[in-house]
N, C-alpha and C positions, 0 to 999 in steps of 0.2 A: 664383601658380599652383604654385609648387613645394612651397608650404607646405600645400597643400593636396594635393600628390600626396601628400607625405613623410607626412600623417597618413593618405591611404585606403594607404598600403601599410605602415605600422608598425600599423594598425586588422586589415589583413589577416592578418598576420602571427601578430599575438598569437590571431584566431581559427583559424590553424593551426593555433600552439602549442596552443592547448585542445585541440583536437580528438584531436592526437596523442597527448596525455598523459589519454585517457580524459575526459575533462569536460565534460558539460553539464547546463545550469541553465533552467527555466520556471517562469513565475509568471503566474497565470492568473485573471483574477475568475470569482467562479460564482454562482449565488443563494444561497450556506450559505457564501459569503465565499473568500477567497483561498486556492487552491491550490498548491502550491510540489512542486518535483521538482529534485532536485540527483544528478548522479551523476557522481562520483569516482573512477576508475580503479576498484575492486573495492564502493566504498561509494558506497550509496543511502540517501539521507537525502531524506524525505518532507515530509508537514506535521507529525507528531505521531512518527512514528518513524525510526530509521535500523539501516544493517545492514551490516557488510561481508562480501563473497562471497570466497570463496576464487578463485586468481587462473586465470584462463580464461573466466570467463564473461561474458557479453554482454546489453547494457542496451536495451529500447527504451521511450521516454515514451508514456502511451498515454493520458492525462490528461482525463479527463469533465468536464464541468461543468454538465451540467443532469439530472436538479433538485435533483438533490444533487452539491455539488465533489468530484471523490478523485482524487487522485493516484494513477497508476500506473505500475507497471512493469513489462513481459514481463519475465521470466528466461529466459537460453539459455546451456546447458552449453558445455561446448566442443565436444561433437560436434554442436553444433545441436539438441539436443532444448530445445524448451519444460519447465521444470521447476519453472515457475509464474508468479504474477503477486503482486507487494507492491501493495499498496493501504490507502490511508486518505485519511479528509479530515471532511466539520462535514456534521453530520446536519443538518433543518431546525427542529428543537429539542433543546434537552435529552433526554437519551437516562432513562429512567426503566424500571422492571421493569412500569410499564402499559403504556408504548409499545415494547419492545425487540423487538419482534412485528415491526412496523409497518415498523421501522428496519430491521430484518435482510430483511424482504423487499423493501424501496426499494431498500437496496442491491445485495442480491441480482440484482434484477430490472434495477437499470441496469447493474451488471457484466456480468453475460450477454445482454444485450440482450434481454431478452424480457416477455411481458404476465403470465405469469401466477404468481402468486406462492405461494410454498411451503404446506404444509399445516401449519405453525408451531404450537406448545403451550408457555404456560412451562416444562413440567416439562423440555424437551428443551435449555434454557440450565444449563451449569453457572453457580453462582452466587458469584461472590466481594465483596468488602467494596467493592472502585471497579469493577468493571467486570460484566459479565454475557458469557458466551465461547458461541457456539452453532456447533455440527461440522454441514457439511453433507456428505454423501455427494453426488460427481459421478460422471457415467461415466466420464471419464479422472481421477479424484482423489479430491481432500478441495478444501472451502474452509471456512474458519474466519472468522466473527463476533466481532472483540473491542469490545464499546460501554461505553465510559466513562461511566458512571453520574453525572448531575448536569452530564454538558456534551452540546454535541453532538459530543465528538470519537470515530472510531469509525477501525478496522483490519479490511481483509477479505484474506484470503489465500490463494488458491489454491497446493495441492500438488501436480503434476503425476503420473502413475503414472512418469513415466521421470527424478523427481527422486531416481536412487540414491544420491547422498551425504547427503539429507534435509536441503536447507542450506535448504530453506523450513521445515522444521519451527522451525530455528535464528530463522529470523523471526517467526514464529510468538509462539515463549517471549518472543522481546524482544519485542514488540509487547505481548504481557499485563506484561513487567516495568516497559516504559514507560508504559501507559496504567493499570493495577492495584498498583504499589507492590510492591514485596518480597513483603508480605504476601501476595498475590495469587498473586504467579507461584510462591510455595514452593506455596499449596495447590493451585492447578487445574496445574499443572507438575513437581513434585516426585513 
């Protein structure tokens, strides 16, 4: 009996200590495969990308998994404003310049929860060599489409109107430098 108090309260314990020191971790199935969400004191590390926030801000898991996986995460300033959301996670094929259509309104449509999906044209995708990047204009923002070209791995990024330090744009770039390669993020970023 005591060896079994001694582990639920050294069990306890160590979920303190996480908690106190900024930390937690989820890992989720979804039909487009495993979701993952880690957040570290200032740093949010996804399925496909990670990012560290300058120190004040505040993390919540918001993690979807049907019909497409993605990871996510509110952003909140330190004054409590919403100043966006990171996300990514596995389309349910390969992402390709025939389907990047398809893809960005699935997505679209399960982030914001809603039916009806955008009035989308290739021309409106900037085009780089690993990825395909599409700007959506919101009423309170931006959000950004980055789809890795030949996988299903994709990044969607909301900008909040009251993200004044632009630390989502800062996600943003890493997101096309992690999923587009150097080459990439000099041209559609540069």
């Amino acid at each position: 009996m005591k060896k079994v108090f001694k582990m639920v309260v050294s069990t306890a314990m160590c979920a303190i200590l996480l908690c106190a020191c900024g930390y937690s971790a989820s890992t989720q199935s979804s039909p487009t495969g495993k979701i993952s969400t880690k957040i570290e004191n200032n740093k949010v590390t996804l399925n496909h990308t990670e990012y560290e926030f300058p120190e004040g801000y505040k993390f919540e898991d918001l993690a979807l998994s049907n019909p497409v996986g993605i990871s996510r995460v509110k952003v909140t300033d330190s004054d409590g404003q919403i100043v966006g959301i990171c996300s990514d996670g596995m389309y349910t094929e390969n992402i390709t310049k025939e389907n990047m259509i398809d893809a960005a309104n699935t997505v679209f449509m399960e982030v914001h929860n809603i039916d009806t999906p955008l009035n989308l044209s290739e021309d409106m995708f900037v085009d780089g060599k690993n990825v395909e990047v599409l700007v959506i204009s919101l009423d309170d923002g931006t959000a950004v489409f980055v789809g890795q070209l030949g996988t299903p791995n994709f990044a969607y990024i909301t900008m909040g109107n009251a993200d004044s330090e632009s630390v989502m744009q800062g996600y943003v770039e890493q997101a096309i430098l992690k999923l587009g390669g150097q080459e990439d993020y000099d041209t559609i970023c540069g």
